[in-house]
N, C-alpha and C positions, 0 to 999 in steps of 0.2 A: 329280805334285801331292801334294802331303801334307796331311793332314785337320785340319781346326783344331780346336784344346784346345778338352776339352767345358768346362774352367771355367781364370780367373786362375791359382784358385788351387789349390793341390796335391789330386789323386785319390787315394784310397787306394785299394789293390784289394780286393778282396772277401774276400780270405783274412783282410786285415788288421784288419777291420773289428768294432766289437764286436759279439758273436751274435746279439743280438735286433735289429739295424738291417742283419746280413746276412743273415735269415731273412725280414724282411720285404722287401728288396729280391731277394730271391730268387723269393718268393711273387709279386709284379708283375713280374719275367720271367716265370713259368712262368705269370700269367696274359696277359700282353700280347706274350711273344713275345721282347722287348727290353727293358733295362736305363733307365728314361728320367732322362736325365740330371740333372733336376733330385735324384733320389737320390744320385746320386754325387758331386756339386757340395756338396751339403749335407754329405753322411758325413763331409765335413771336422773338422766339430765336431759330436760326437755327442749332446752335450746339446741343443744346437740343434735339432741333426733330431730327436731325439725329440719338444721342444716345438714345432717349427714343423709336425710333421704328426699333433701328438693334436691342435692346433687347428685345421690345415684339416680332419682328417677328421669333428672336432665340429662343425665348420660346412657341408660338403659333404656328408653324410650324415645329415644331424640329418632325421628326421619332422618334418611341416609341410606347412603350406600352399604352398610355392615349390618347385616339380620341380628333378627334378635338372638339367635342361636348360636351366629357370632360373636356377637358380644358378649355372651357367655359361655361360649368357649373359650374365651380372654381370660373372663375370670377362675374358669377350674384351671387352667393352665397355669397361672402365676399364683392361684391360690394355694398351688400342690404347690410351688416352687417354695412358695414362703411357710411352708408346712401349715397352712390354717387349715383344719380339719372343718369346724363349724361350714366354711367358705366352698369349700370342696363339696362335702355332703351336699347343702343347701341348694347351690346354684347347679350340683351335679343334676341331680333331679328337675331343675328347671331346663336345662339343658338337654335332658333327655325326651320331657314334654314338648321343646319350641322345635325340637330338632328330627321329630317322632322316631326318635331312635333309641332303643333299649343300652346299644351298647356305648355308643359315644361319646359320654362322661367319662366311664371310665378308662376309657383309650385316650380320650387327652389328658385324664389325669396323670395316668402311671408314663404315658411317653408318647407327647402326642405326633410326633416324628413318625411315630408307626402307625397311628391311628386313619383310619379312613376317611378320611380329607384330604381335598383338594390341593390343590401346589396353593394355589391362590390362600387357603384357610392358614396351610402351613406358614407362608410367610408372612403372614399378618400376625401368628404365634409368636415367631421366632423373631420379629420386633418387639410385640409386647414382653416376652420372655427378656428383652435388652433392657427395655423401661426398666421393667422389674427389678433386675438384678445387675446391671450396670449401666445407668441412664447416662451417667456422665461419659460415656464412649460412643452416645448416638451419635453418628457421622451423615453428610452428604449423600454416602453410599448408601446408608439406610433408606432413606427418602425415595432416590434413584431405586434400590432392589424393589420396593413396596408399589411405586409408578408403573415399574414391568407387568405387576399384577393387577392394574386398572385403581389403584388406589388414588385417589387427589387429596390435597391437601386436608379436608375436614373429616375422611376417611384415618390418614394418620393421627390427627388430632384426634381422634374419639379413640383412635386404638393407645397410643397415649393414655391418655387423661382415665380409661379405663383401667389400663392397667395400673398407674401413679393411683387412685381413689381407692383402689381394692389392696393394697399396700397399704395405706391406712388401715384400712377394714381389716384385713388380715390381721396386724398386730394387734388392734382393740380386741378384736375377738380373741386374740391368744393370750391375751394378758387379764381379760375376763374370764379365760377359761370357760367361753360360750358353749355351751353344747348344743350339737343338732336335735333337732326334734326326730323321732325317730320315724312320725310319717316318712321325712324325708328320704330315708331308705327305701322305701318303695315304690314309689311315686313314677311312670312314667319305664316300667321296665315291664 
């Protein structure tokens, strides 16, 4: 059996790479062990990956009201929504680690309405879940339900922009046909 391409499109190796994008992806082997593929997929075009991970790491790291495990609960939620598998798997297992919980990836994956979280988590979903899939009907009321739940405005904003950023993500990955690395399955359960 032969292992399927981690992406479409061409890999460069890590010798080839320019230095500050093979320093960084060296730094997340030597912190995680393994290589995850979304770095290698990206290194394709080096300007890209620069910009596409100073902005998730502004948005996934930013201080604030919304954990880390929140914020990745944003993204298996709208990642299932948009079918990216790569996004799910990846951030599932992150999500599992931030959240020390075995099973709460995949309870927001398949339906996070029943999964065991908060009112407060739920409605910060079921906004993102609107980004995602119909941003052009964000309303007033939106804002107003998210306020009920101690949200202020830079709270909405990162719930947003998380979800809008991983909607990118999601299609790059699905039209690379990114595959997860398979660490990622286990990681955290």
């Amino acid at each position: 059996m032969t292992e399927a391409p981690v992406s479409r499109f061409a890999v460069p190796s890590l010798a080839d790479m320019p230095e500050d994008i093979r320093v960084r992806i060296e730094a997340v082997q030597e912190k995680s062990g393994f290589v995850p593929n979304v770095f290698l997929t990206l290194a394709h075009r080096p300007d890209e990956f620069r910009a596409f991970f100073a902005y998730h790491d502004a948005l996934m790291d930013r201080p604030g009201n919304l954990t880390k495990a929140e914020r990745e609960m944003i993204v298996v939620a709208t990642s299932n929504a948009n079918e990216c598998q790569y996004c799910v798997v990846a951030h599932g297992a992150i999500l599992r680690i931030r959240a020390k919980n075995p099973l709460i990836a995949d309870q927001v994956a398949v339906n996070y309405r029943k999964a065991d979280i908060t009112p407060r988590q739920k409605a910060m979903l079921d906004f993102a879940m609107l980004v995602s899939t119909r941003a052009q009907e964000v309303g007033d009321e939106d804002f107003a339900a998210l306020r009920e739940h101690g949200f202020d405005d830079d709270d909405i904003w990162d719930i947003a922009a998380i979800a809008a950023f991983f909607g990118m993500s999601n299609r790059l990955a699905n039209v690379t046909s990114m595959r997860p690395n398979d660490e990622f399955y286990g990681m955290g359960r």
